[in-house]
ZASEVO-999608 format. One record per atom (N, C-alpha, C): residue number from 1; x, y, z; atom name. Coordinates in nm, 3 decimals. Layout:
<recs>
- seq, X, Y, Z, atom
- NUM, X, Y, Z, CA $
...
</recs>
This chain:
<recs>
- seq, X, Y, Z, atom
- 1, 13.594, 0.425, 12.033, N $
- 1, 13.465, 0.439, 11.966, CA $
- 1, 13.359, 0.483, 12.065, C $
- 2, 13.236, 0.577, 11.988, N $
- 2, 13.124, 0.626, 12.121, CA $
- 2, 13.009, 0.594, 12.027, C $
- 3, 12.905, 0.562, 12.132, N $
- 3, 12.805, 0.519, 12.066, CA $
- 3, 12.692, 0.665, 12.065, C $
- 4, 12.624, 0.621, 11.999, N $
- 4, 12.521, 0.748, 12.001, CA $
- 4, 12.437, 0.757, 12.099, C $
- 5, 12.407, 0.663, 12.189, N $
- 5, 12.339, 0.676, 12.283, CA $
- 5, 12.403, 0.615, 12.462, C $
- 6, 12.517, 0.647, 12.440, N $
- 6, 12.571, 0.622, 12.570, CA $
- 6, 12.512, 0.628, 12.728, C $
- 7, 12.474, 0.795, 12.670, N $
- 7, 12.409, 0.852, 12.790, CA $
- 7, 12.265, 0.804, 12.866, C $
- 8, 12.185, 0.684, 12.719, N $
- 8, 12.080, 0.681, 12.786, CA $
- 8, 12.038, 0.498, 12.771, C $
- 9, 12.114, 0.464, 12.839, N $
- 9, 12.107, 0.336, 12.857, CA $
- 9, 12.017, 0.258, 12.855, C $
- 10, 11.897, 0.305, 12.933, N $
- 10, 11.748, 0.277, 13.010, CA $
- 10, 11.667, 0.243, 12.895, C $
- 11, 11.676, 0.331, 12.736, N $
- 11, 11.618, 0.319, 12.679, CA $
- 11, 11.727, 0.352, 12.531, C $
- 12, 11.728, 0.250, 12.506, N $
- 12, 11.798, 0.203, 12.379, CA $
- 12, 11.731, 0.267, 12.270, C $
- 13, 11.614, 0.233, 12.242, N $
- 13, 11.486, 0.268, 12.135, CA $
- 13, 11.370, 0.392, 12.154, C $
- 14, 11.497, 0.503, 12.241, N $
- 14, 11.385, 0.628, 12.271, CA $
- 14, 11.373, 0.707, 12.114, C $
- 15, 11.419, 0.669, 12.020, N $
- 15, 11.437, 0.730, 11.875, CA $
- 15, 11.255, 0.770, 11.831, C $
- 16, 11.231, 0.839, 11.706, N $
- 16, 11.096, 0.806, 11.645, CA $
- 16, 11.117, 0.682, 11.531, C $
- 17, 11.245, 0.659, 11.509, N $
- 17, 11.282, 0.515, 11.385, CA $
- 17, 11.216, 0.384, 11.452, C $
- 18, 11.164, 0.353, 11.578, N $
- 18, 11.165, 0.282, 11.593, CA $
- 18, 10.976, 0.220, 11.638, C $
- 19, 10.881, 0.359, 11.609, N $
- 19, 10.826, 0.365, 11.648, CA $
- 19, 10.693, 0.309, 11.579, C $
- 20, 10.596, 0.190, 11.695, N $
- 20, 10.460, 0.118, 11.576, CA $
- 20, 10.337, 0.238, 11.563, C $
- 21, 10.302, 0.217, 11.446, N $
- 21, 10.182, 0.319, 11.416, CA $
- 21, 10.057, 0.231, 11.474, C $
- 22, 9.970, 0.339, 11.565, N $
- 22, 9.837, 0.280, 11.621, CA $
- 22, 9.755, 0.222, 11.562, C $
- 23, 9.683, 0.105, 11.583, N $
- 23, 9.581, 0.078, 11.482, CA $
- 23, 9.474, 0.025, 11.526, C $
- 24, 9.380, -0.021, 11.508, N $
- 24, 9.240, -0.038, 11.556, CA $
- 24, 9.234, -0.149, 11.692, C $
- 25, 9.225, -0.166, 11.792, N $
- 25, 9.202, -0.218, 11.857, CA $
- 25, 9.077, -0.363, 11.832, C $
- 26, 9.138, -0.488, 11.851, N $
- 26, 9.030, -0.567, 11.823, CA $
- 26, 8.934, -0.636, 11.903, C $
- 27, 8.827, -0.652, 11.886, N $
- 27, 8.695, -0.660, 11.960, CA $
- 27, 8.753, -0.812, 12.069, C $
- 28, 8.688, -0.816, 12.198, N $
- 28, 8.677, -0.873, 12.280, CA $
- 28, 8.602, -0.996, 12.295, C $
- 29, 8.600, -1.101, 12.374, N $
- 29, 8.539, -1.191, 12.313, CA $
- 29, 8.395, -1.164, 12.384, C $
- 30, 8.300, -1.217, 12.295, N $
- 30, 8.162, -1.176, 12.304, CA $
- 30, 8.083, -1.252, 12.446, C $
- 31, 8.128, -1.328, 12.473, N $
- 31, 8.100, -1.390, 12.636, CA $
- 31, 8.120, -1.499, 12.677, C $
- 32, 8.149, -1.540, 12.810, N $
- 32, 8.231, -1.617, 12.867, CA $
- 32, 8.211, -1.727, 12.903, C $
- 33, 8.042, -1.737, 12.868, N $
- 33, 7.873, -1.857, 12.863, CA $
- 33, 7.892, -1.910, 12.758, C $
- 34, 7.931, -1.852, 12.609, N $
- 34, 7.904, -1.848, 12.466, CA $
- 34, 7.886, -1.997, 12.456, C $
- 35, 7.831, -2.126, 12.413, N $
- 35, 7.816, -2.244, 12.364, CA $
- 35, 7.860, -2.338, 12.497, C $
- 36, 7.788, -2.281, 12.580, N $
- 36, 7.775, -2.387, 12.690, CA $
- 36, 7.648, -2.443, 12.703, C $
- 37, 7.620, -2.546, 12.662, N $
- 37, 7.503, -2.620, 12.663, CA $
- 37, 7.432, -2.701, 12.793, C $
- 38, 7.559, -2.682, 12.919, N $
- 38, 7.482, -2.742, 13.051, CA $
- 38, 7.498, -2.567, 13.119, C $
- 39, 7.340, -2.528, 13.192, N $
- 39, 7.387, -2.406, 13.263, CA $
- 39, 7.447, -2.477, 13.400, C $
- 40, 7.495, -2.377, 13.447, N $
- 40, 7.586, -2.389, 13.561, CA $
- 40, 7.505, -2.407, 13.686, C $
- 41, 7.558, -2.459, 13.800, N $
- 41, 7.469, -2.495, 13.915, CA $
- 41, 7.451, -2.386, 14.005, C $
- 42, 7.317, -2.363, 14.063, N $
- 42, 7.326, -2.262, 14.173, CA $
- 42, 7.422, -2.240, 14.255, C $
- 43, 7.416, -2.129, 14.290, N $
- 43, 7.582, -2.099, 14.450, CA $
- 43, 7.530, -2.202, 14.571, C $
- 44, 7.555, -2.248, 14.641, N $
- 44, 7.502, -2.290, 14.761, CA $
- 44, 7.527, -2.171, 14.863, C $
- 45, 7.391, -2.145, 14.966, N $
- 45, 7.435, -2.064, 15.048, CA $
- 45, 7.454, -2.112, 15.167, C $
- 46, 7.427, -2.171, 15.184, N $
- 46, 7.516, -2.277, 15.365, CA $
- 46, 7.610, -2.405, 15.341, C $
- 47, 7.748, -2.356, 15.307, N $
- 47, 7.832, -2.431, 15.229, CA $
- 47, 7.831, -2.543, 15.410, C $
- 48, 7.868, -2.404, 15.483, N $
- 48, 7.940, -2.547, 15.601, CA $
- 48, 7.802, -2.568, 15.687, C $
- 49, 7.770, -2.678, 15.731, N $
- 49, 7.687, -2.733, 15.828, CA $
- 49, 7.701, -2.753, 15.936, C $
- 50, 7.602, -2.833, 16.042, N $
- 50, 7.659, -2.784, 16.152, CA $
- 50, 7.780, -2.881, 16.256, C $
- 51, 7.747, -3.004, 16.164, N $
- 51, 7.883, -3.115, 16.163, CA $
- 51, 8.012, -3.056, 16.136, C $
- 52, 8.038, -3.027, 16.054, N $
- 52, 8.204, -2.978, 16.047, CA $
- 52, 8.245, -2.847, 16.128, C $
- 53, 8.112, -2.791, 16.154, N $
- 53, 8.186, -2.672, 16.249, CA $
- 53, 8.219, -2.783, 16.432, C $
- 54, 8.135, -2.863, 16.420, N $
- 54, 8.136, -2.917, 16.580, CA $
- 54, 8.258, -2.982, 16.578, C $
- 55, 8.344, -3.069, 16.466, N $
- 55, 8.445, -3.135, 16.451, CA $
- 55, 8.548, -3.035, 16.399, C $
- 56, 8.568, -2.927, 16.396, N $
- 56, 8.670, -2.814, 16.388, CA $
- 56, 8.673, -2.795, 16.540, C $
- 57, 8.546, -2.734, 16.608, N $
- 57, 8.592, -2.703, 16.752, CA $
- 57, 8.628, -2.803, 16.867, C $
- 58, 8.600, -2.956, 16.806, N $
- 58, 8.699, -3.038, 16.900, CA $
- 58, 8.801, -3.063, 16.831, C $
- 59, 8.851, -3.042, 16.751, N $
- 59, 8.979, -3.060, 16.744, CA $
- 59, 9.073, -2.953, 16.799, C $
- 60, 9.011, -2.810, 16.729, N $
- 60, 9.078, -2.722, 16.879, CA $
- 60, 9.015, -2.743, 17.013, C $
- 61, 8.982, -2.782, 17.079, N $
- 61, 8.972, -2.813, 17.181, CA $
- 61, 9.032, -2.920, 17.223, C $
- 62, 9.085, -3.057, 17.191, N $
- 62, 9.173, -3.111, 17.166, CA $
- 62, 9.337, -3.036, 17.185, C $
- 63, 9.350, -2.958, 17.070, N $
- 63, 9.469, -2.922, 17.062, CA $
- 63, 9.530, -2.813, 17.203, C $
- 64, 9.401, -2.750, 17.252, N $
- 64, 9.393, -2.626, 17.383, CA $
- 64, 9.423, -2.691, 17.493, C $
- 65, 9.379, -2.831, 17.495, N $
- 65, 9.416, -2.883, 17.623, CA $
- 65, 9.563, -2.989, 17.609, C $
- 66, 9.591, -3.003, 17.492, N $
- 66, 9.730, -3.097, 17.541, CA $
- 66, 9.834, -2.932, 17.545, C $
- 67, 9.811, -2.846, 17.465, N $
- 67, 9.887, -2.705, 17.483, CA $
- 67, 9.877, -2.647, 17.643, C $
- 68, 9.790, -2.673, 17.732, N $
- 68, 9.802, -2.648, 17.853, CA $
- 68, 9.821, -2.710, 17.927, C $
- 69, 9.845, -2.895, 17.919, N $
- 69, 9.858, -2.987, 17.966, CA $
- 69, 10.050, -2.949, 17.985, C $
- 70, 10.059, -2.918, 17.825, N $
- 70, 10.235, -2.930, 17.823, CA $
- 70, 10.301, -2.791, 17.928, C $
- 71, 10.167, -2.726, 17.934, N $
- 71, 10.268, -2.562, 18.006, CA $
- 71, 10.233, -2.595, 18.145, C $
- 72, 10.150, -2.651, 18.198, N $
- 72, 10.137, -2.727, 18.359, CA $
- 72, 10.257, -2.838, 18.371, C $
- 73, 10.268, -2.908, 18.313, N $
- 73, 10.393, -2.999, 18.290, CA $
- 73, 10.550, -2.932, 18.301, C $
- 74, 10.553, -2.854, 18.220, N $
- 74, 10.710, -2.765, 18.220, CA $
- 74, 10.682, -2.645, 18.396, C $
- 75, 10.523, -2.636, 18.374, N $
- 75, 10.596, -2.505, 18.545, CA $
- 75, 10.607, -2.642, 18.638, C $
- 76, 10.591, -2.697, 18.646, N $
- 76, 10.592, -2.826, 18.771, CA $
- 76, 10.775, -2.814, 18.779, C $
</recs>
């Protein structure tokens, strides 16, 4: 037995029998605020301060010196 479409595997349903007729596209939703009754809070513009940047750079600094502690240790 041969099928009628042997040759085109990729696409089973390349026929016009199989095909949907276009139809109106439906509207989008009208906005993304719509019945929000608390408005939203300002952006902050200085999220980080100057505390967490000083406790980021000792901790690498921390981490820089046991990393050179260990490579003075191994050339010995």
């Amino acid at each position: 037995m041969s099928t009628p479409h042997a040759g085109n595997r990729s696409a089973p349903y390349s026929g016009t029998e199989h095909k949907v007729p276009p139809t109106e596209t439906p509207p989008a939703e009208s906005s993304t605020t719509e019945g929000i009754s608390v408005p939203e809070r300002p952006e902050l513009h200085n999220a980080w301060g100057f505390a967490p940047l000083v406790l980021i750079l000792g901790v690498v600094a921390i981490f820089l010196a046991g990393v050179i502690a260990m490579i003075v240790a191994l050339s010995s």
